[in-house]
N, C-alpha and C positions, 0 to 999 in steps of 0.2 A: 415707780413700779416697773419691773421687768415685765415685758412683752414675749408673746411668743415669738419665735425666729422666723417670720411670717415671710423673710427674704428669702429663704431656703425653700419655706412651701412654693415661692411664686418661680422661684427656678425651676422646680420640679414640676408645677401644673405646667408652666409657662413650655418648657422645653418638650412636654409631651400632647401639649396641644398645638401646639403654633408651629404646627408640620405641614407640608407642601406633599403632595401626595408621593405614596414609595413608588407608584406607575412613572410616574414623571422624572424628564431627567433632570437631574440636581444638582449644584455644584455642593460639594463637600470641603468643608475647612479639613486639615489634615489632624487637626488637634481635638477635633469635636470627634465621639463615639456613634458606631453606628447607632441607627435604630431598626430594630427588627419589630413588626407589628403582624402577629397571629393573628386571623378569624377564620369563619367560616365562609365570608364571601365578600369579596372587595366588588365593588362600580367604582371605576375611574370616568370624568368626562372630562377631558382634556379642551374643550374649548368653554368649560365655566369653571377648570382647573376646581372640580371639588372631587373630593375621594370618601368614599363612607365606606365603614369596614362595619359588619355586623357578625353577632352570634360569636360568643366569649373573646372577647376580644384581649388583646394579653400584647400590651405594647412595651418593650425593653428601652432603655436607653442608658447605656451607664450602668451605675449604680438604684437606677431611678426604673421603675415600674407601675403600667395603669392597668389598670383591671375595668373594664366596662361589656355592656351589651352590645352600647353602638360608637362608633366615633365616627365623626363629619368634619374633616378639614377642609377648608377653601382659601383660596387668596384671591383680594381682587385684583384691581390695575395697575394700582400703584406699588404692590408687591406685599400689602399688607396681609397678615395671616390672621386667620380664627379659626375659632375647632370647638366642638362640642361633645362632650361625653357624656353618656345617657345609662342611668340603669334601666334594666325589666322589671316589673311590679314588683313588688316585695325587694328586690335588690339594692344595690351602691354601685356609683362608682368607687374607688380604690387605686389611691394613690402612695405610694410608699417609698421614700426615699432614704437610701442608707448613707450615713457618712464613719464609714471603720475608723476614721482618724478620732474620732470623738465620741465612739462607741454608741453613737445616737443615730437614730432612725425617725423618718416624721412620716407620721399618717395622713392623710386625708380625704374625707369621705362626701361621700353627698348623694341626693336622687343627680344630679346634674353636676359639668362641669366646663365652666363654659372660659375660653381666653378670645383676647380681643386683641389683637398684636398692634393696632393705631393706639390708642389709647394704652396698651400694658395693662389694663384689667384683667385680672383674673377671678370668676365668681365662684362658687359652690353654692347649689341652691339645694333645699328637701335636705331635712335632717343633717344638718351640716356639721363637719366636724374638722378640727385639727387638734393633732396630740404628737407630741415630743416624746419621744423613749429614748432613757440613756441604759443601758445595757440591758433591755426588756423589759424596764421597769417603767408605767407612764409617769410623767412629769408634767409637763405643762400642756392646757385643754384649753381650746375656745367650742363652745356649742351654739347652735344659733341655728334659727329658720332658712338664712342666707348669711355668707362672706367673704367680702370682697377685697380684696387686696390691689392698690394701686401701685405697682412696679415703679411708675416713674418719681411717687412720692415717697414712695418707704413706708405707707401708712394701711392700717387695715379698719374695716368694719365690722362689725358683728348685727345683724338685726335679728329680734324674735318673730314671732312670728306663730298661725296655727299649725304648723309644719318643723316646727322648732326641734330639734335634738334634747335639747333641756326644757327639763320639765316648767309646767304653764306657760310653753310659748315663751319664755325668757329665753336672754343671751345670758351663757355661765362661762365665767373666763377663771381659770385656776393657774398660777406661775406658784412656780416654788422658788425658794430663794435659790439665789445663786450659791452660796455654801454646800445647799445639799446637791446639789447638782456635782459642783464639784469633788464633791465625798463619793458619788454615787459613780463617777468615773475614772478616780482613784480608785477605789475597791475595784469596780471592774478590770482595771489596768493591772490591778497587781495580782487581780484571778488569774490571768491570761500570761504573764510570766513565768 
């Protein structure tokens, strides 16, 4: 059974939480993009190196975009990163990552979203979602209460839960074949010619 591209989601949670605060100074690879992070009001504390940004928070990186109310990145001693993205009641986080080359975009949604940079976890908790679009069209869905993707395994989870995205607290996982997939960015490819 084809799996969703659960590696692409964990680049994109992963690179947009497993940040060291923008107050701080940073060393920068030449090859990596910046990241610009909008809110309404940054706390830095430089001697517990955590940064919280709250009220719309609107984090750039890349291709790659999160959408939250709050984010809390910290690193401890050993230089390990985690970070936490939170919706306001009724809300999501909102994560969206494009890749032009393949005409596909992934979403991913959640009340929470939490990375752990020792371990490479990355969660989504509260109405959890990941959804693949190839040319705006959805294609492959994971639903679930919580899901957690382990970076260093390659592997994902899905749990339900009363909090679930899918209906009765179930985990709903939907892939489409590979064929259509391919059809669907062909057609796209040849719109755009």
């Amino acid at each position: 059974m084809k799996t969703l591209p659960l590696a692409l989601f964990a680049a994109l949670v992963g690179s947009c939480l497993a940040l060291s605060a923008q107050a701080a100074p940073a060393q920068a690879k030449a090859a990596e993009p910046d990241t610009i992070i909008l809110s309404d009001t940054l706390h830095y504390d430089d001697i517990s190196k955590v940064s919280t940004f709250t009220g719309n928070v609107v984090l750039t990186r890349g291709a790659m975009t999160l959408r939250a109310d709050k984010l809390v990145t910290r690193e401890d001693a050993q230089g390990n990163q985690f970070g936490t993205a939170t919706a306001g009641k009724g809300g999501a986080v909102t994560i969206r990552q494009e890749n032009p080359a393949k005409f596909e975009t992934l979403i991913a949604t959640g009340q929470q979203a939490d990375y752990a940079g020792q371990s490479g976890d990355i969660t989504l908790t509260g109405q959890a979602t990941v959804t693949r679009q190839i040319c705006g069209q959805s294609f492959d869905n994971v639903r679930g209460a919580r899901i957690i993707y382990h970076e260093k395994t390659g592997t994902y989870e899905a749990f339900g839960g009363q909090n679930s995205a899918a209906a009765g607290g179930r985990v709903r996982s939907l892939a489409q074949p590979q064929s259509r997939v391919d059809q669907a960015i062909a057609k796209c490819r040849a719109g755009r010619s």
